[in-house]
N, C-alpha and C positions, 0 to 999 in steps of 0.2 A: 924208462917207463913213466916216472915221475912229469918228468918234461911234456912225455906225448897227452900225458890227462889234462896235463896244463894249455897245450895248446889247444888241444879240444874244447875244452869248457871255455878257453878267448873267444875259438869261432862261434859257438851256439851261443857266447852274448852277444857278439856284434851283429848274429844274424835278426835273435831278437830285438837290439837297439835299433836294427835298418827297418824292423817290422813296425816296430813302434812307429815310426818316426812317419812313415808309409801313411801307417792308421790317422796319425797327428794332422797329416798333409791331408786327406781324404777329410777328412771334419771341417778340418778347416775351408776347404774347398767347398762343401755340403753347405756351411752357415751362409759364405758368399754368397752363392746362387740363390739362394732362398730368401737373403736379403733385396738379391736383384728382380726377383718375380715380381717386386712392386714398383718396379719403375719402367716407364711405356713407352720412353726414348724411344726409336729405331739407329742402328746404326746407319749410319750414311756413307755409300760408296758412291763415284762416280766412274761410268764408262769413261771407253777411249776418247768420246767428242766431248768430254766433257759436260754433257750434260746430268742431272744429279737424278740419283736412287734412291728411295729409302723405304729399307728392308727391316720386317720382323714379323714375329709370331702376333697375330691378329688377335687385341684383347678387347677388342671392342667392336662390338658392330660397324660405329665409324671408320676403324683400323681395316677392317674388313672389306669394306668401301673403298676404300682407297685405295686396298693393294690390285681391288677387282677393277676397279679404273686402271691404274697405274697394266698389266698387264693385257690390256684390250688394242689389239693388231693397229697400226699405223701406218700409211704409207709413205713413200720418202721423203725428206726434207727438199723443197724445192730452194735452190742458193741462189738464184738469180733475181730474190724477189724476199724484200725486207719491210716489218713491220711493226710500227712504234706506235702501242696504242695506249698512248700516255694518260699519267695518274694526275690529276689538278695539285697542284703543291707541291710539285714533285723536279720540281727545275725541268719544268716542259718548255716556259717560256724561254729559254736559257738554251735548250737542247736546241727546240728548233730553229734558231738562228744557225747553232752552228753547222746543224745538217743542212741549212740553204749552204754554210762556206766551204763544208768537205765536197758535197756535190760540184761547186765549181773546180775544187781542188783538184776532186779523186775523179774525174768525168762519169758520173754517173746521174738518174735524173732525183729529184724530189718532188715528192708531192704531197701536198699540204692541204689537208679536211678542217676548215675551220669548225670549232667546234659551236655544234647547236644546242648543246642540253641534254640533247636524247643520246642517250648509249646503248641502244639498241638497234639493229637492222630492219627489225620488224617481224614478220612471219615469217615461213620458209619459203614464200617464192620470193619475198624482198629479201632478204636474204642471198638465197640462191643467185638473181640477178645482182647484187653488193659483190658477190664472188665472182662472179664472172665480168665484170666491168672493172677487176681488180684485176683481172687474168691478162686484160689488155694488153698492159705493156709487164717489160721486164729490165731488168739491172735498175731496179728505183728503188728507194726507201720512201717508206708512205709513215706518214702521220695523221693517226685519226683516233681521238679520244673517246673510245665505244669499249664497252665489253666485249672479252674473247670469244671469237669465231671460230668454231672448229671445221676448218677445208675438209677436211677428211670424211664429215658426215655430208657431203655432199660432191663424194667421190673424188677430190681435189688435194694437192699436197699440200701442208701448211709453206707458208712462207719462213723465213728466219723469222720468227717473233724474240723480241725483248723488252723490255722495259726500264724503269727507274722506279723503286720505293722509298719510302719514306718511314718513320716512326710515328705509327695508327695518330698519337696523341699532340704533336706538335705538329702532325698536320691537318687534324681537324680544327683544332685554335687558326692555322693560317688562313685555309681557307674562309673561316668565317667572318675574319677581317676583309682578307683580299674581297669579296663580294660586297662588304658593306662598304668600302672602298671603291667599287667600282660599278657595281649593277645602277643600273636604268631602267626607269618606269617601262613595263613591256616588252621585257626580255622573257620568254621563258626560264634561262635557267635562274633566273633571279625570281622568281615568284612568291618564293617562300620568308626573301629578306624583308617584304614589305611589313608583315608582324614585329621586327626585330632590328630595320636599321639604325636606330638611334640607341639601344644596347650594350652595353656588353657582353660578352659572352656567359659571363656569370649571370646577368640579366636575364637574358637571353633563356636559358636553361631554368630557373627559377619562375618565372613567368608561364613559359611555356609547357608543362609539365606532362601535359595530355598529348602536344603537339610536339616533340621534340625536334622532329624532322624539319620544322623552321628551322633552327639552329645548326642542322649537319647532317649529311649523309654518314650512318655510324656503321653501314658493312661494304664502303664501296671500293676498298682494296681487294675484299673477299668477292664481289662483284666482277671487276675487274678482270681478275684471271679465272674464274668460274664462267664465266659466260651467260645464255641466256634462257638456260631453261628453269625448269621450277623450280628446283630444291639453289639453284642459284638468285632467284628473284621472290621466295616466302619467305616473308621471315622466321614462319615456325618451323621452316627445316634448314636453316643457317646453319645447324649442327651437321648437316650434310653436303652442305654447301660449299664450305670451308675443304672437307676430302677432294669433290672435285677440282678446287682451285690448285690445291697444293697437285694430284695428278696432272694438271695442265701445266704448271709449273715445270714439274720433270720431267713430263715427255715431249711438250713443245716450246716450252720458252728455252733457245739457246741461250740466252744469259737475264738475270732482274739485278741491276746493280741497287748499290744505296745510296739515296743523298746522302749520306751520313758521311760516307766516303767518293765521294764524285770525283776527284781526281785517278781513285783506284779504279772507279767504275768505268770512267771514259781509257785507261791504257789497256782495261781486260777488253775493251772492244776492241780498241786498233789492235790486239795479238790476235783476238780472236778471228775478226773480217775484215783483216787490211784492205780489201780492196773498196770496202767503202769507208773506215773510220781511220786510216792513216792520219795520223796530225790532230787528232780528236784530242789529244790528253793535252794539248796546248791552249785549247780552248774550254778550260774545268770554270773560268768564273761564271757568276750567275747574278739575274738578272730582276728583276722584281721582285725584289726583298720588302716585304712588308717590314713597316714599322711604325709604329704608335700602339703596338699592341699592347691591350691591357689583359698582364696573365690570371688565369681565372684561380680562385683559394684553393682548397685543399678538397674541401666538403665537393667543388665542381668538378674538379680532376677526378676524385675517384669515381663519383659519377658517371662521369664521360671513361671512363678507363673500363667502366664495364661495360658501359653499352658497347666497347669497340674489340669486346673479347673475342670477335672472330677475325678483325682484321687484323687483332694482335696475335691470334695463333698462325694466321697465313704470313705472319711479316716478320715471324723469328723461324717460320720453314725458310724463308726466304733469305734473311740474311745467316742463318746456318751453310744454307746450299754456296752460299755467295763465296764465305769463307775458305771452304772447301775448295771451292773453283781456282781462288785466287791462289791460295798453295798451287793446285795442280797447274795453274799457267808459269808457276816458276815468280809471281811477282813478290815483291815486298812489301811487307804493310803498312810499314811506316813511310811508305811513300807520299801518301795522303796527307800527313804531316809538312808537308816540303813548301 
């Protein structure tokens, strides 16, 4: 008798130790969550092609925006027709050499849009005719430094788009060497160095206070993959701007590699579209490296670092997605190192 009270009263404490313990887990799990409610990450998955997702509960208007871009109908990926609408500083010079050497390589053709300044099509019927004189041919890789075109708003499949980025801040320092280094009386895109070519950069910005836009284009990665409608080309709705870039990003650039990592960027091509970028990761050196630059203090970095807050929030969506990629192609990171 004595035994059976005894075993009874073990079990109704271990039942209550299991309860407890239950309750303990449930708090603790309850404190988690509610720590997490104030952080706005989205998780990041990618589909089968590889191309990136990111998904969450919508806490901002902006968030909101984006997931309503991001889920707006597309039609197919046309593969027979590739397009590199490269970023200045961004090892385009570099690139496009070596896309004249794979085309001889891989027999496929290229075609090369020197660049004029302008990054826009124009309206939609220059536009519309830019798409269809692009429809011409097929199996080429085009190069032409404009903001993103969406085919699809004009009944048309997108091409393979990708690109190359950069890090917002060490590439508006380049390029404002590389132009004072290069531009000529009477170039359009050079118009603005004539305030500024005998500066520094830190000059440059101190000087110009009213006018900064001498000195740099400070959204035009956000530009870029945003394209050409309003909330991509005002600046008071940059904060909107920046959604559409990053849904453009997702749903039609099959890859944005980073100079940071170029030699990772050029093998996740050749895995990804042998048939035009085989032999690509053999060709990662690059090519018009500025140098004499003078780097600008502290007080002009942070400066500069805020004016470039949207093309800093498009360009850590961008090397997040990258990351992610390169895992899911199977490569190694430390490659880039080699």
């Amino acid at each position: 008798m004595m035994r059976r009270h005894t075993e009874q009263y073990l079990k109704r404490n271990l039942r209550c130790n299991h309860i407890k313990l239950v309750l303990v887990l449930i708090l603790v799990l309850i404190v988690i969550l509610h720590k997490l409610q104030g952080t706005s990450y989205p998780a990041m998955v990618f589909n089968s092609s590889g191309i990136s997702r990111f998904f969450s509960q919508p806490r901002t208007a902006e968030e909101s925006l984006y997931l309503k871009l991001l889920k707006k109908p597309k039609l197919p990926l046309d593969t027979t027709r590739v397009f590199y609408n490269g970023l200045p500083k961004c090892g385009s010079t570099s690139h496009v050499v070596l896309l004249a050497k794979l085309a001889r390589r891989n027999k496929f053709k290229y075609v090369y849009k020197r660049s004029t300044g302008i990054k826009t099509t124009g309206d939609e019927a220059q536009t519309l005719s830019y798409i269809k004189d692009f429809m011409k041919q097929s199996n080429f890789v085009r190069y032409n430094d404009i903001y993103f075109v969406d085919f699809n708003s004009y009944n048309y499949s997108n091409p393979i788009y990708y690109n190359i980025a950069r890090e917002p801040y060490s590439r508006i320092v380049s390029l404002y060497y590389y132009k004072q280094r290069t531009c000529r009386p009477g170039l359009a895109v050079c118009l603005d160095m004539e305030h500024s070519k005998n500066m520094t950069f830190d000059e440059c910005i101190m000087n110009n206070p009213d006018n900064l836009n001498y000195c740099g284009a400070f959204r035009e990665i956000m530009r870029v993959f945003c394209g050409t409608s309003d909330i991509c080309l005002n600046n008071t709705l940059s904060h909107l701007g920046v959604q559409q870039a990053k849904a453009n990003i997702a749903k039609h650039y099959q890859f944005v590699g980073l100079l940071e990592e170029l030699s990772l960027s050029l093998l996740a091509l050749e895995k990804l579209f042998p048939k035009y970028f085989t032999g690509a990761a053999l060709g990662s050196g690059r090519a018009n490296v500025g140098k004499n630059k003078v780097q600008p203090n502290k007080e002009t970095e942070s400066t500069i670092k805020d004016l470039l807050r949207y093309d800093f929030d498009v360009y850590y969506f961008i090397r997040a997605r990258f990351y992610q990629q390169i895992r899911l192609l199977g490569l190694n990171e430390s490659y880039s190192a080699q």
